[in-house]
C-alpha positions in Angstrom: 18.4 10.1 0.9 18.2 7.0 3.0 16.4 3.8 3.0 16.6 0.6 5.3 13.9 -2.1 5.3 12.8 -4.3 8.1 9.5 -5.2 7.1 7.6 -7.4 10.1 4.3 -7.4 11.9 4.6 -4.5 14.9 3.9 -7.3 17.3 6.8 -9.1 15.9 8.9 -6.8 15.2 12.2 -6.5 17.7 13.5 -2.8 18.9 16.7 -3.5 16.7 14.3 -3.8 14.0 12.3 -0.4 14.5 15.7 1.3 15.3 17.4 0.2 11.8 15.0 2.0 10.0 14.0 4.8 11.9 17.7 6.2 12.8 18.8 6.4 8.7 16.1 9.3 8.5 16.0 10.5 12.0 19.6 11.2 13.0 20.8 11.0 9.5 18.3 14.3 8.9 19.5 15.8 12.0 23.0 15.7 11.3 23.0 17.6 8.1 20.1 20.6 9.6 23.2 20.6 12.5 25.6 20.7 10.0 24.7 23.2 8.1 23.9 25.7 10.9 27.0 25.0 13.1 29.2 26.4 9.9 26.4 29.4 9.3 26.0 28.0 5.6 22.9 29.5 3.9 21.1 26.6 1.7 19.0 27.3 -1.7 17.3 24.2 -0.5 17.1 21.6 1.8 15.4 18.0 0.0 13.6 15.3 2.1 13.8 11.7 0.0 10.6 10.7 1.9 7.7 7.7 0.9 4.4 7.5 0.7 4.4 5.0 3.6 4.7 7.8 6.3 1.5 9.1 4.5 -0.5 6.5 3.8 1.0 3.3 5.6 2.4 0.2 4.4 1.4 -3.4 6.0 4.7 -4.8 8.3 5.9 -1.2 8.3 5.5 0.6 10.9 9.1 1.5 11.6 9.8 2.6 8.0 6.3 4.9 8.1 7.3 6.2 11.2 10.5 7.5 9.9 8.8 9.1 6.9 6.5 10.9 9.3 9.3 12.3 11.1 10.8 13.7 7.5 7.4 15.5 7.3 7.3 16.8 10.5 11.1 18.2 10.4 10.1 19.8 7.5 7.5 22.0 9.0 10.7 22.0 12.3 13.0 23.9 9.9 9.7 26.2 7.8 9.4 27.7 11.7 12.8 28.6 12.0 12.8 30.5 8.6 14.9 27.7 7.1 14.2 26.2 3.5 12.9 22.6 3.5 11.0 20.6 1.3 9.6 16.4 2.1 8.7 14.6 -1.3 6.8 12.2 -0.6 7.0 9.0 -3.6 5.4 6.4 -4.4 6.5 3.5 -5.9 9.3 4.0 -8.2 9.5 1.8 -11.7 12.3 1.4 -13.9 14.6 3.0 -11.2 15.6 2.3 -7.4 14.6 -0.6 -5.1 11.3 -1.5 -6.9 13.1 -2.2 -9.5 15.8 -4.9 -8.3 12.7 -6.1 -6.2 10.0 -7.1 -9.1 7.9 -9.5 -6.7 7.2 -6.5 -4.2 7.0 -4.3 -7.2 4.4 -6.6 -8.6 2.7 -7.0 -4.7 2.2 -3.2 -4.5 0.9 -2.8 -8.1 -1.9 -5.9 -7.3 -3.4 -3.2 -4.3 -4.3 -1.1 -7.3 -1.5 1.6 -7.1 0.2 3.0 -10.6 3.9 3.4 -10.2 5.8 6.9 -10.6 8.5 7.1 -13.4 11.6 8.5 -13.8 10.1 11.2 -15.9 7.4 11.9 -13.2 10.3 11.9 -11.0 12.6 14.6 -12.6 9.6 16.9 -12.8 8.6 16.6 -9.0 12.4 17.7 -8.4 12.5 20.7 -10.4 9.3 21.5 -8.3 10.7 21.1 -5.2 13.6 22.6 -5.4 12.3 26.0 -7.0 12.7 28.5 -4.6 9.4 30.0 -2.5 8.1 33.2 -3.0 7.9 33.7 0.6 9.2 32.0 3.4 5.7 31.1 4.6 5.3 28.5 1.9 8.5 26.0 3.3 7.9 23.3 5.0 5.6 21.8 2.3 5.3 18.1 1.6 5.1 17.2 -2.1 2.9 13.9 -2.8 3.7 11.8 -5.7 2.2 9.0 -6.9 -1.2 8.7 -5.0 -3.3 8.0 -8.1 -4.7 4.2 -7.5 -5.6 2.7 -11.0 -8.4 1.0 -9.5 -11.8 3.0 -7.9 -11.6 2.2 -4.2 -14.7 1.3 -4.2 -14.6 -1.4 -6.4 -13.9 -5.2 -4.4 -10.4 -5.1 -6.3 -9.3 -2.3 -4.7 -7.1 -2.0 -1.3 -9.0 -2.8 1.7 -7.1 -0.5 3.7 -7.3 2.5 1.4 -11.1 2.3 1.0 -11.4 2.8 4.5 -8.9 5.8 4.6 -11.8 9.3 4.8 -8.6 10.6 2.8 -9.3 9.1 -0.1 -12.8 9.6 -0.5 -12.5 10.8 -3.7 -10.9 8.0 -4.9 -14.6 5.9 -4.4 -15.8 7.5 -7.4 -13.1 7.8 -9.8 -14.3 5.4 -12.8 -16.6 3.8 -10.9 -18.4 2.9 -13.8 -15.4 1.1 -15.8 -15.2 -1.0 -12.1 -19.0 -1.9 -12.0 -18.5 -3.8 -15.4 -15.7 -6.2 -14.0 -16.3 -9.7 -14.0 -15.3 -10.5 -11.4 -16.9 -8.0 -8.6 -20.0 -9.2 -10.7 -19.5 -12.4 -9.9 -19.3 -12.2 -6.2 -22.1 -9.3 -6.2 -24.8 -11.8 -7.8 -23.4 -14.3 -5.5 -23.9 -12.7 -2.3 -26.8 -10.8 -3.7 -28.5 -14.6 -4.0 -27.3 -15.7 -1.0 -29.0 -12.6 1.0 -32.2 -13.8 -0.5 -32.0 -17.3 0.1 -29.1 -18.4 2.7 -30.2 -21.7 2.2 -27.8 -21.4 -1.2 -24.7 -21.5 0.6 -25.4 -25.4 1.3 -24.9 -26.5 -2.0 -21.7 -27.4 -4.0 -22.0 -24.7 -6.8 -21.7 -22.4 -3.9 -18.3 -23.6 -2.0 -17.1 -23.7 -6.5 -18.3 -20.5 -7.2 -16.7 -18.7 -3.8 -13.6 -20.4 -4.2 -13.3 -19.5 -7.5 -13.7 -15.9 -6.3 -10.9 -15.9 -3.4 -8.8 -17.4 -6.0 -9.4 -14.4 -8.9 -8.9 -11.8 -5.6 -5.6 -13.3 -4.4 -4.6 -13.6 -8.3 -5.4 -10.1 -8.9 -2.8 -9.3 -5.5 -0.2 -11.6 -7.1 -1.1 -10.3 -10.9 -0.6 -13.8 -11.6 -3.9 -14.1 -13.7 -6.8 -16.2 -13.3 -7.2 -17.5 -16.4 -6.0 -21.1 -15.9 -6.6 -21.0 -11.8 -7.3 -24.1 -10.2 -8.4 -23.9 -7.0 -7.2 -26.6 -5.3 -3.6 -25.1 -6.0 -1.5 -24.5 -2.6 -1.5 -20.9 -1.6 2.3 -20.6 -0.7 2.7 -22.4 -4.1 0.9 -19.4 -5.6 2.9 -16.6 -3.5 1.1 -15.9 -1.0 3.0 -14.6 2.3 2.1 -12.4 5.9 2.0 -9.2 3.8 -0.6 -10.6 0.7 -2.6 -12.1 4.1 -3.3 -9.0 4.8 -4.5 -7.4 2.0 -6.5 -10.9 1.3 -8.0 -10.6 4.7 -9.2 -6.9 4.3 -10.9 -7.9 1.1 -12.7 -11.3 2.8 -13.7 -9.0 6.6 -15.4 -6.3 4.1 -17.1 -8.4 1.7 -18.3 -11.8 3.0 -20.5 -12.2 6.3 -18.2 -13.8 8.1 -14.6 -13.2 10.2 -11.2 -14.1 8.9 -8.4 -14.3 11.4 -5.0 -13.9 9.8 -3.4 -17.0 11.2 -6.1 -19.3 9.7 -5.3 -17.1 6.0 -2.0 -18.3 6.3 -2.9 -21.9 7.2 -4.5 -22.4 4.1 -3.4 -25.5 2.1 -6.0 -25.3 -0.7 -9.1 -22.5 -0.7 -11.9 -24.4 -2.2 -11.3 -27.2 0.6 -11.2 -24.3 3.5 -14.4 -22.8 1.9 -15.9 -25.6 1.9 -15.5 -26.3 5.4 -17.0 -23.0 6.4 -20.4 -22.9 4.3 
């Protein structure tokens, strides 16, 4: 069980970087298997601590999905050599762990639309994984927990980057009629519904309002800051929003509106409705 986090862009991110949280995993996983075979010790069971992120993909993480993948893949390395092996795979962890010293990326991951694991769910995947095959054919399994997003991917409140994943396609229809009643997705649907039928719309001032209004309730929903009292001449970084929220906030805007949003201009925002209003 190892963790180290170096979160960064890929095309920012240094070697050093990629190495200090790929080599915990890596080498740390390959010293054990060694281990345990250079003193001839038979193991009941040999557990992967793995994430999600090797599965699925985090944004500014390519290092740390990387070395989840590799846990994976040794997995099925030590199943072909007859050796017991199990990767559990989590997702985020409440109550317990890093999540929970780290509430703002806690509260980041949960505005994508994922439900946490507890410890409960926890102890139960463990006394799953560690139960002994009935056959040596069936190690080298990798034991998911926690993909269960608590909004319908295809709802606009949902993770950009998930709804795209052929994976999840199942996920698109899950409650998908509790999402169609959300205020918010019908707010922007009449919108852009009206504007498709009369472009000439988007040159009035109810229209920069009313799509302001809509970034803002998106990037409050990442932030689950609440958009009952949002203001939307507010400053973005006064609200929370860094590189990683960009992202997410950028998916959202490249699949939903017409036009293009280039992640350096997201982050240059000083106030939405003004930046809206200089595009329509």
């Amino acid at each position: 069980m190892s963790m180290v986090l170096r979160d960064r862009m890929s095309e920012d991110m240094t070697f050093q970087e990629w190495e200090m949280t790929t080599r915990p995993k890596a080498q740390g996983t390959w010293n054990l298997h060694n281990a345990s075979l250079a003193v001839k010790c038979p193991l009941d069971f040999f557990l992967l601590f793995n994430s999600l992120s090797g599965i699925l993909g985090q944004v500014g993480q390519a290092n740390y999905a990387s070395a989840n993948t590799f846990l994976d893949v040794f997995a099925r390395y030590r199943a072909g050599m007859g050796l017991p092996c199990t990767s559990l795979d989590l997702g985020a962890m409440e109550g317990i762990g890093y999540l929970d010293e780290n509430q703002d990326l806690l509260r980041k991951m949960k505005g994508t639309g994922w439900r946490p694991v507890d410890e409960s769910e926890l102890v139960e995947a463990l006394n799953v994984a560690l139960m002994p095959p009935s056959s040596p054919q069936e190690y080298g399994d990798a034991f998911l927990l926690g993909v269960a997003p608590t909004v319908p991917l295809g709802s606009a409140e949902s993770s950009t980057r998930l709804s795209k994943d052929v994976r999840m396609a199942a996920y698109h229809n899950i409650g998908r009629g509790q999402s169609d009643a959300l205020p918010a997705n019908d707010g922007l649907r009449a919108f852009l519904s009206s504007v498709k039928k009369d472009p000439s719309i988007l040159n009035s001032h109810e229209s920069v309002n009313t799509l302001a209004l809509e970034i803002g309730k998106k990037l409050a929903s990442l932030l689950l800051t609440g958009d009952v009292d949002l203001d939307t001449s507010t400053n973005t970084a006064a609200m929370g929003l860094d590189s990683l929220v960009t992202i997410e906030l950028r998916g959202w805007w490249n699949s939903h509106l017409v036009s293009r949003l280039a992640h350096s201009r997201c982050l240059a925002w000083e106030r939405w409705r003004h930046w809206v209003s200089s595009q329509l």
